[in-house]
RODO-2510 file (C-alpha; in nm, 4 decimals, decimal comma):
residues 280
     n   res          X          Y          Z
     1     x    13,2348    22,7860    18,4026
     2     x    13,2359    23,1381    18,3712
     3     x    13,4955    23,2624    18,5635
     4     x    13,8203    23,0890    18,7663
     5     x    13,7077    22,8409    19,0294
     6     x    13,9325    22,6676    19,2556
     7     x    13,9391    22,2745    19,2443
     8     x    14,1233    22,0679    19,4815
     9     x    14,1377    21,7187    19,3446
    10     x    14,2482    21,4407    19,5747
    11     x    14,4646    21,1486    19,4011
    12     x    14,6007    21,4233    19,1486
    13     x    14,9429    21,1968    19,1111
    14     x    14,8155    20,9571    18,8260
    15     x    14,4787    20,8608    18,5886
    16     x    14,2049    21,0472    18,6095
    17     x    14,2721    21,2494    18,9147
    18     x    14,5848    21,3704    18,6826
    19     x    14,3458    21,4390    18,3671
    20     x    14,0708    21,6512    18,6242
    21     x    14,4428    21,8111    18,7063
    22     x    14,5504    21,9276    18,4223
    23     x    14,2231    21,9699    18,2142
    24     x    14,0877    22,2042    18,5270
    25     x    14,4750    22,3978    18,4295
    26     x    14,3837    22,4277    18,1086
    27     x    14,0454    22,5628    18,1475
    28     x    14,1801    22,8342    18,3465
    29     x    14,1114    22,7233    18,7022
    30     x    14,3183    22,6502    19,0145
    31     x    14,4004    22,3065    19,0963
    32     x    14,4969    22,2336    19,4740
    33     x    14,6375    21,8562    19,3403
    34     x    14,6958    21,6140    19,6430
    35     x    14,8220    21,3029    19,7065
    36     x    15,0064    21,0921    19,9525
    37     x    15,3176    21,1075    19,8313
    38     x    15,3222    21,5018    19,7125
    39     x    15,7042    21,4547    19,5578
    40     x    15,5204    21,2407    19,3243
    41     x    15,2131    21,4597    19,1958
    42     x    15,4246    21,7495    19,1458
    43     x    15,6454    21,5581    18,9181
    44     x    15,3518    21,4369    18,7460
    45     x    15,1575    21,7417    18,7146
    46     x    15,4476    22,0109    18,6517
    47     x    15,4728    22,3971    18,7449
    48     x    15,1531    22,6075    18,6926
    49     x    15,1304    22,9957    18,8926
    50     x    14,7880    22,8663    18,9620
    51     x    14,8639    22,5556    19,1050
    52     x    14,9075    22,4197    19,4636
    53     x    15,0871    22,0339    19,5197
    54     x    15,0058    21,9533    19,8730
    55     x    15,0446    21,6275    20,0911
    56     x    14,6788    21,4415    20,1548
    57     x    14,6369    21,0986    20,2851
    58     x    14,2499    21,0870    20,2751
    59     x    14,2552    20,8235    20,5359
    60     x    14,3533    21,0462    20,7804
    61     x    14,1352    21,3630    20,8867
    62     x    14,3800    21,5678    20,9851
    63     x    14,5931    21,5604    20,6532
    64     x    14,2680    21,6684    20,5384
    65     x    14,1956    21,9700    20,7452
    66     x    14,5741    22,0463    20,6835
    67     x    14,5378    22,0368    20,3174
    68     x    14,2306    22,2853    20,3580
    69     x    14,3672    22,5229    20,5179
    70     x    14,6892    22,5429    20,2813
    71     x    14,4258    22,5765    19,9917
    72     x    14,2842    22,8695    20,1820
    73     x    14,6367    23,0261    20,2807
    74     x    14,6675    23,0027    19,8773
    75     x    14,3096    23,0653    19,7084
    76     x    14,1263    23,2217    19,9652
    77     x    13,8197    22,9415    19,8774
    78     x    13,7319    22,6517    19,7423
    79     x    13,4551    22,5862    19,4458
    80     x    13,5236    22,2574    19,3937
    81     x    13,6298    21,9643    19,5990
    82     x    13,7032    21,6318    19,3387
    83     x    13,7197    21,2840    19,5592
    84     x    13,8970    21,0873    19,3212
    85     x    14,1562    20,9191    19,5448
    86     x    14,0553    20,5274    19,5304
    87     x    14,2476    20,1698    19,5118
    88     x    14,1304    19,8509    19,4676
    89     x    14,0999    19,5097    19,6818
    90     x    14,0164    19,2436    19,4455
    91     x    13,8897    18,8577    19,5101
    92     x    13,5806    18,6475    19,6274
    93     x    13,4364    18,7083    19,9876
    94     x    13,5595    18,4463    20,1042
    95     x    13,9171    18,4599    20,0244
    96     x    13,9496    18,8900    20,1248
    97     x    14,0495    18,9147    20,4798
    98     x    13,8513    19,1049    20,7042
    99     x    14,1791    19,4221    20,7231
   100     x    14,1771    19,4108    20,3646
   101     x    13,7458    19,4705    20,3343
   102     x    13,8346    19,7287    20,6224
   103     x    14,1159    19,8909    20,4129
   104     x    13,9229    19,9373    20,1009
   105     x    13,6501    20,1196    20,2789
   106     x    13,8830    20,2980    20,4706
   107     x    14,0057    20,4773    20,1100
   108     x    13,6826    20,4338    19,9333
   109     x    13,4172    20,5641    20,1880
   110     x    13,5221    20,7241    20,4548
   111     x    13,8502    20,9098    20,2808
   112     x    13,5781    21,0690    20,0819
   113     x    13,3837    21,1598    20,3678
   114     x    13,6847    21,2583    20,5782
   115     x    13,8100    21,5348    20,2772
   116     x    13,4141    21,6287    20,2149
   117     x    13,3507    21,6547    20,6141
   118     x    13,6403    21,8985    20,5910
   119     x    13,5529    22,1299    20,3457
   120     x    13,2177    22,1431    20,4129
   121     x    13,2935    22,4240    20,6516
   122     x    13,4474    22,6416    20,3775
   123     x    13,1558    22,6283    20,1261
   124     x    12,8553    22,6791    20,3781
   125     x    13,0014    22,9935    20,4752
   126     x    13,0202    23,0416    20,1084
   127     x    12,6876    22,9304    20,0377
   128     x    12,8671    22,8198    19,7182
   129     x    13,0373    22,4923    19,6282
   130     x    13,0152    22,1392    19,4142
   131     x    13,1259    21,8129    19,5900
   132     x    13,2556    21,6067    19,3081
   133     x    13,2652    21,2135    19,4252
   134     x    13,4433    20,9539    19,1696
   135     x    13,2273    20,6348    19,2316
   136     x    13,2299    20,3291    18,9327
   137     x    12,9795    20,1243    18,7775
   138     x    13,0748    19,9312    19,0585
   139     x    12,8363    20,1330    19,2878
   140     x    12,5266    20,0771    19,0461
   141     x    12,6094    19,7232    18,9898
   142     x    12,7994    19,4571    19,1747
   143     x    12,9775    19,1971    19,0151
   144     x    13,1773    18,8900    19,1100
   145     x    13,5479    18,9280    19,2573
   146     x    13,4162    19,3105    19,3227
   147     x    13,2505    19,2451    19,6645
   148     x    13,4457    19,4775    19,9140
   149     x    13,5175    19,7510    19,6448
   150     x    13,1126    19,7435    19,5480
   151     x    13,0357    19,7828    19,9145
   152     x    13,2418    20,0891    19,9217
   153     x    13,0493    20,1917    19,6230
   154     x    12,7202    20,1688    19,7157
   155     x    12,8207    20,3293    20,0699
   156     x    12,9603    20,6095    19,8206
   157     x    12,6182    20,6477    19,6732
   158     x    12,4336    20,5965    19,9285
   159     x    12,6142    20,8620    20,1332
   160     x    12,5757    21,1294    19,8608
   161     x    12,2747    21,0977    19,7444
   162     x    12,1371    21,1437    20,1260
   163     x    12,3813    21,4442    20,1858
   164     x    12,2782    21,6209    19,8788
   165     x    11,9602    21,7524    20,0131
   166     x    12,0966    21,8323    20,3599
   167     x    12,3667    22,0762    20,2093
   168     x    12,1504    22,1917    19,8959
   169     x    11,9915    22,4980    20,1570
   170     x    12,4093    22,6808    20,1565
   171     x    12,4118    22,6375    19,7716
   172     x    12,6265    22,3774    19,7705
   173     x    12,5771    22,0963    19,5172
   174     x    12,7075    21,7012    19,4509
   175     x    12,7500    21,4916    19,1758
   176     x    12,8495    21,1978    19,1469
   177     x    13,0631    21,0464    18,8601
   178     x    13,0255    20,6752    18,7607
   179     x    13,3129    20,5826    18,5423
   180     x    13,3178    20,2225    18,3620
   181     x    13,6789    20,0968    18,2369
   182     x    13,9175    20,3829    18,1219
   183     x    14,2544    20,3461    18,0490
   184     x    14,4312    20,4514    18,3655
   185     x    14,6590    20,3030    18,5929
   186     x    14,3990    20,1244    18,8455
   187     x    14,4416    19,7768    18,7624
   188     x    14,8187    19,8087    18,7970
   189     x    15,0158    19,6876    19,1009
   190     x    15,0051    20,0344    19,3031
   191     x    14,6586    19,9960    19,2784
   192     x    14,4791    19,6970    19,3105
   193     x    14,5210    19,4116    19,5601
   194     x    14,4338    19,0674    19,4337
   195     x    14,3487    18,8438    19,7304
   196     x    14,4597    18,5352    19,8111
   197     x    14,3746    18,2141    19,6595
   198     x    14,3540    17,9396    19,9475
   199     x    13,9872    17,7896    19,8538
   200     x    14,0060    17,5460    19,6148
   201     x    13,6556    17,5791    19,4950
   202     x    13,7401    17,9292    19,4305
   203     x    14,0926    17,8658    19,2652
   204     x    14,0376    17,7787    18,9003
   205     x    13,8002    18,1216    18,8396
   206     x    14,0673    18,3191    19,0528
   207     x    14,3268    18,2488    18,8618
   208     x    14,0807    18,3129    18,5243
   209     x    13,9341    18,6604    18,6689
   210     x    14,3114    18,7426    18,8252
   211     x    14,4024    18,6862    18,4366
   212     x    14,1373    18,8446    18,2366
   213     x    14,1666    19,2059    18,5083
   214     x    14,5493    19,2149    18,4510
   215     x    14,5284    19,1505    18,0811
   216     x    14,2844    19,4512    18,0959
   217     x    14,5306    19,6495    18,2254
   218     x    14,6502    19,9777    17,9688
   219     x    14,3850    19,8362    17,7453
   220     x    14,0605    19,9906    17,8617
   221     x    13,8359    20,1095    17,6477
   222     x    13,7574    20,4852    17,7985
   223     x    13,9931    20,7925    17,7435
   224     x    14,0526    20,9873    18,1198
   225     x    14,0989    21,2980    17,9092
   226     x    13,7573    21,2729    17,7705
   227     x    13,6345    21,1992    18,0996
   228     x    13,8107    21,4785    18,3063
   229     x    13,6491    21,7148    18,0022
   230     x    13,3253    21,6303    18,0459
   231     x    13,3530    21,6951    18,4195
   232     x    13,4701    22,0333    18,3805
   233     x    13,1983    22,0749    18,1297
   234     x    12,9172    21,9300    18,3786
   235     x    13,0333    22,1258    18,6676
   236     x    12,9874    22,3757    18,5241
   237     x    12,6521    22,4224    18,4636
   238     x    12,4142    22,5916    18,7328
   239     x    12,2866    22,2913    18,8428
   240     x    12,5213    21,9932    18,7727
   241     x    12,3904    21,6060    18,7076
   242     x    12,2924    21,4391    19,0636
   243     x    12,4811    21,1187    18,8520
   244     x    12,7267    21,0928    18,5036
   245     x    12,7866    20,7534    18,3681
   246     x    13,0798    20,7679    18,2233
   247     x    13,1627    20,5609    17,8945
   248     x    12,9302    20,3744    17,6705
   249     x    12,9521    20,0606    17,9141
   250     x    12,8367    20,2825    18,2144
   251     x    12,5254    20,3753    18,0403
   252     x    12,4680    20,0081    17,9887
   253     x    12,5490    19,9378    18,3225
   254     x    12,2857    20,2202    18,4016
   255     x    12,0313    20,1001    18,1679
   256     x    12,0465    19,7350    18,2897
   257     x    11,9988    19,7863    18,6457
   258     x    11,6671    19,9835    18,6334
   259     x    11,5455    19,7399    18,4198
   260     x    11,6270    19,4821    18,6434
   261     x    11,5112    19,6840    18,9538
   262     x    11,1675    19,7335    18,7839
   263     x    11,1850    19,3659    18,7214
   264     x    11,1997    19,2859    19,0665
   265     x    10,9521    19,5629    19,1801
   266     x    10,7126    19,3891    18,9595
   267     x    10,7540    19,0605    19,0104
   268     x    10,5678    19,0412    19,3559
   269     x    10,3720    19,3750    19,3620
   270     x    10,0811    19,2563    19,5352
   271     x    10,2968    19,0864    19,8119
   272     x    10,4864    19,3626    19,8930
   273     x    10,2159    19,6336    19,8128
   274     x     9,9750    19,4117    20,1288
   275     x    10,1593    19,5021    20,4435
   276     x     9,9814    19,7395    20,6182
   277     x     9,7636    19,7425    20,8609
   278     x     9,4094    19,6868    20,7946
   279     x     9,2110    19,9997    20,7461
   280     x     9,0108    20,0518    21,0334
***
């Protein structure tokens, strides 16, 4: 970027929300850092004259509009709004309870939309802005034991790919970030749920896949500090990516599901292509 923007990055208490944090510091930005607990991101992020800690519970609206208007009170404006607040409910279908599938989308889709719906506002009357939304590989590909945090995924990408071209007119653009496995604090406790294992057809993989996630745990392959570079680098060109993959295994993850959608596009063309009408 070419000159100070103001970010405000929600979940700025720990991983990558804390690398966007302090890598937006460094580039010489201002960094409205949220988080539930604000005690907590201040004592993870430090002091900084161009830094704001404020409280933000993305599940609630009106924490959001709060948080807004402090960064305004501050700044003046807002460039750059980072959704990065996320957790993690973990398990097959079957064995997540329906509050727990309701939970994660409560954090994962509409937090998001809750923080976006309320700065939205601030950057038409702009007619500048970037909405920055963490997704995961997760929302390009679903996998096993992923089922309730890959429908908040897709609902992520789904949502902002459609509001891109509604809020393109005010100059505002969106990207979307799809991180694979980076070394953060996700799979830990304060983070991800594991459900339940009552189904004994389900049990022996559970306790595998329960196993093999928590093993994972501190010894991901992807650096957040690369990551939160490469978004400060990508925002800010004059027209950031639509999408990022981030890390080798996101590209893959990229790769292999347009090859499989083409796949399936293919393999009954003339089927689907013969459902119209006939031509009168």
């Amino acid at each position: 970027m070419t000159k100070k923007k103001v970010w405000l990055i929600t979940g700025a208490g720990r991983g990558l929300g804390l690398s966007l944090t302090k890598a937006a510091l460094a580039a010489g930005h201002a960094v409205v850092a949220t988080g539930r607990d604000p005690q907590k991101v201040a004592s993870a992020v430090g002091t900084n004259n161009e830094l704001l800690v404020l409280k933000l519970d993305v599940t609630y609206p009106e924490d959001a509009s709060n948080a807004i208007n402090a960064a305004l009170d501050k700044f003046g404006h807002i460039d750059v709004l980072v959704n990065n607040s996320g957790n993690l409910y973990s398990g097959f279908f079957e064995e997540l309870t329906p509050e727990q599938v309701r939970q994660q989308l409560e954090t994962v889709l509409f937090g998001p939309m809750n923080v976006t719906r309320a700065v939205l506002p601030v950057m038409r009357k702009q007619r500048s802005g970037l909405i920055v939304t963490v997704s995961s590989t997760a929302g390009i590909v679903g996998s096993s034991f992923c089922t309730a945090y890959a429908a908040a995924k897709f609902g992520v990408e789904g949502w902002m790919e459609s509001l891109a071209p509604e809020i393109a007119p005010f100059g505002i653009n969106t990207m979307l970030v799809e991180p694979g496995f980076f070394r953060t604090e996700f799979l830990g406790a304060d983070s991800t749920t594991f459900a339940e294992s009552g189904i004994e057809d389900y049990a022996i993989q559970s306790k595998e896949t329960v196993q093999a996630l928590t093993n994972l745990n501190g010894k991901q392959p992807g650096d957040p500090a690369k990551l939160a570079a490469a978004v400060i680098q990508l925002a800010g060109n004059a027209t950031p990516p639509m999408r990022f993959a981030g890390g080798a295994d996101a590209v893959q993850g990229f790769e292999a599901k347009a090859k499989l959608l083409l796949e399936q596009a293919n393999a009954h063309r003339t089927l689907s292509s013969d459902m119209g009408f006939p031509a009168s």
